[in-house]
N, C-alpha and C positions, 0 to 999 in steps of 0.2 A: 184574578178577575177573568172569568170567561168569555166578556166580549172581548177583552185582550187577547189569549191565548185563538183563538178564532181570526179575530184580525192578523196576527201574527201569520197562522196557518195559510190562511190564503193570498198572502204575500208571500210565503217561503215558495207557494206551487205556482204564481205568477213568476217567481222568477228560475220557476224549473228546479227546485229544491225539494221534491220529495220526501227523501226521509225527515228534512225540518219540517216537513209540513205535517205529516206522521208525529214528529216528536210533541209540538202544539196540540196537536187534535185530542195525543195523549195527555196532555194536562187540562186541558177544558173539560174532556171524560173524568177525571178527576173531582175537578173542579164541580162537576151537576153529573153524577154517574145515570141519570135519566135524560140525559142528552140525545137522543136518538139521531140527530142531524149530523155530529162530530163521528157518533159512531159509525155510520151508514158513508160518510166520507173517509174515512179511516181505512175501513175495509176494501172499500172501492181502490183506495192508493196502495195499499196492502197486497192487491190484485196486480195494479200496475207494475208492481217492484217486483215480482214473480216470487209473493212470498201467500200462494196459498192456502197454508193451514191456516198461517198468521190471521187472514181474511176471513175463514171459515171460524176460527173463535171470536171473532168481533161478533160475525153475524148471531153465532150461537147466544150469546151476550144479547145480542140487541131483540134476537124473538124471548128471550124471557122477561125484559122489561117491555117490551113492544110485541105482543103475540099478535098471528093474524096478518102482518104485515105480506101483501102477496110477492113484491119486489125482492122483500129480505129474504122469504124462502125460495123465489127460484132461482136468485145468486148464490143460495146457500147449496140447492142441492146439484148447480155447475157445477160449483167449486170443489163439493165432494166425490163428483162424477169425471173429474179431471182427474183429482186424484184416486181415482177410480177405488171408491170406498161407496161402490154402487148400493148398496144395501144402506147405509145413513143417506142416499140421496133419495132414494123410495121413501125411507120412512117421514122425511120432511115433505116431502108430495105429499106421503097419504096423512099424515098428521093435519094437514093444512085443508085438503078438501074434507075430511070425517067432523075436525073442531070450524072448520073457517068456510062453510060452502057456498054461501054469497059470494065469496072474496075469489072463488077459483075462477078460473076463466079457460079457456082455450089452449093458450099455451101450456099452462100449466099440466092441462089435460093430452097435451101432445106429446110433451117431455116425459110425463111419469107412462102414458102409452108405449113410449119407443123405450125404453127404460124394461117394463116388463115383457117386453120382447125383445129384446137384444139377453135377455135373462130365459129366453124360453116358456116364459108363463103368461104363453098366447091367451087363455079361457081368464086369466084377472086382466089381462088388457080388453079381451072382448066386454066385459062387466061392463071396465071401466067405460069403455065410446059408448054401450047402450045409456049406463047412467049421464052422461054426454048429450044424449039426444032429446032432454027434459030438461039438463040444466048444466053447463051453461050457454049452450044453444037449440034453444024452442024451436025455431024455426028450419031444424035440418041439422044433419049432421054435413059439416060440411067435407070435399070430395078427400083432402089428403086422409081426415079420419075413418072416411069411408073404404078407402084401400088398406089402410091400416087391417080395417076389419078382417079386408078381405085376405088380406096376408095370413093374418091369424087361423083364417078357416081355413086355409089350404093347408097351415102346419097342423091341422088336427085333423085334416082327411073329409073337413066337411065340404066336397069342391061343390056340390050345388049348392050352397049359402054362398059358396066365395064368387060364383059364376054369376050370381044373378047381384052380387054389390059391384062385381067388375064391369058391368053391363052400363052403368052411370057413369066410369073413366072412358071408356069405349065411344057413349053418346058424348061425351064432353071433346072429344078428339084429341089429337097428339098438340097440337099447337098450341091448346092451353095446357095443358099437362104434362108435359116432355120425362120429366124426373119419373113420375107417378110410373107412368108407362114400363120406363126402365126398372123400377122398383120392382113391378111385376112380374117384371122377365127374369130377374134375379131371382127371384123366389121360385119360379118355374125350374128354375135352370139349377138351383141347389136341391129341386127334390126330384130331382132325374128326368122331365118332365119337359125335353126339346122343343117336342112341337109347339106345346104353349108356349114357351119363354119365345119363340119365335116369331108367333103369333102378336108379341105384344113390340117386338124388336124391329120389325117390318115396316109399320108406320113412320119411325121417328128418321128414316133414311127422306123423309120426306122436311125434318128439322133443319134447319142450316147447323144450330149449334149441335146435332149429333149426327150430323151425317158426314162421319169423320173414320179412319179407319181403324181405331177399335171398335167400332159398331160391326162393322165389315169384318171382320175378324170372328166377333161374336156370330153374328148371322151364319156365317161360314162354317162356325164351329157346332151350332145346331146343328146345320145337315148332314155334317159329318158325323154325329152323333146319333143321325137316324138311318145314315148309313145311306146318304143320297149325296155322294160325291160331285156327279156330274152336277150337281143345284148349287151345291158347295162352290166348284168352278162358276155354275152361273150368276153367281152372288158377284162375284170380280169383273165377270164380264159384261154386267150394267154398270158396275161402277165406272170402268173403261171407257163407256158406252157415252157416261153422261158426263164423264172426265177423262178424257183420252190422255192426259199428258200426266196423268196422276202418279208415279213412283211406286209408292207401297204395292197398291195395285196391282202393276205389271210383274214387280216382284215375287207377291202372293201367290198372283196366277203361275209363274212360271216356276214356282216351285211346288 
């Protein structure tokens, strides 16, 4: 009986018994193998247990009887992104937005973005935020997929496309965007590119949560980069300035 093996299930996990509650979920799957509920809990405990391929075949299971599902595929293509089988996590994104496009949303759209760029294939993530900006959100693209963009164009050399989407985090300021900012500066600062990555690194000494001394370090390391030492030293010596008892600091300077 499957309301048995269910009742069963969620008493073994009330009493902190996981694998019995895995062992039940497995016979109620049994029991109605169109169970999408046992399965979808299965996987989920299957995750918990740090068992997951085990999780990744549930899911695979559960989008053949249950297609379309959006939760089931963006746990699916974690799960394969953990286990870093990044190409079955792409193809469940794009499978889910090409057959499922009502169903995609934002996230989805964020994942499989950051996904084709951490892969290099800046011009299919740009696709993707333009197809983005009709559906699934009409009203804007909003700012992290807008830097996205802009990342992407600086990897392809387009820096006036990327200057004028970077112009929107700039209007929006450091206080709401802090990461963003940083994001930028990394991308400057990987394609050899000081003065901007500096340029975006400047601001956030103005953040309580990054005006800490790897920031200080970084800023330091741009102008050392551009071959302006003395600014390099002057980077320490506001910090001094606005933190006189600060350690790293006095350290950095005097080395």
């Amino acid at each position: 009986d499957i309301g048995m093996w269910k009742y069963l299930a969620t008493r073994a996990q009330n009493e902190g018994n996981l694998w019995g509650a895995v062992h039940f979920l497995s016979k109620a799957i049994r029991s109605d193998t169109s169970d999408a509920g046992s399965r979808w809990e299965k996987a989920q405990l299957l995750e918990k247990l740090n068992h997951p391929k085990k999780a990744a075949k549930e899911l695979v299971n559960l989008r053949k009887s249950h297609p379309g599902e959006l939760e089931v595929a963006l746990m699916l293509a974690r799960l394969y992104s953990d286990l870093e089988q990044t190409e079955l996590a792409v193809k469940v994104l794009e499978e889910q937005i090409e057959h499922y496009p009502a169903e995609s949303n934002l996230t989805l759209v964020n994942i499989l973005t950051q996904l084709y760029m951490a892969d290099g294939a800046f011009a299919q993530a740009l696709r993707l935020i333009g197809q983005a900006q009709t559906s699934p959100c009409p009203d804007g693209t909003p700012i992290d997929l807008t830097v996205k963009a802009a990342i992407c164009h600086l990897y392809l050399g387009e820096n006036q496309e990327a200057e004028e989407l970077l112009g929107v985090l700039l209007d929006s300021g450091v206080d709401e965007n802090p990461d963003l900012f940083h994001d930028v500066a990394d991308t400057y600062w990987a394609l050899g590119r000081a003065s901007e990555a500096y340029r975006f690194l400047d601001p956030l000494q103005t953040h309580p949560d990054h005006d800490q001394p790897a920031l200080w370090a970084y800023l330091a390391s741009c102008q050392c980069s551009l071959e302006n030492h003395d600014a390099a030293v002057g980077v320490y010596m506001e910090v001094l300035r606005r933190h006189p008892d600060h350690l790293e600091a006095q350290v950095a300077l005097a080395e």
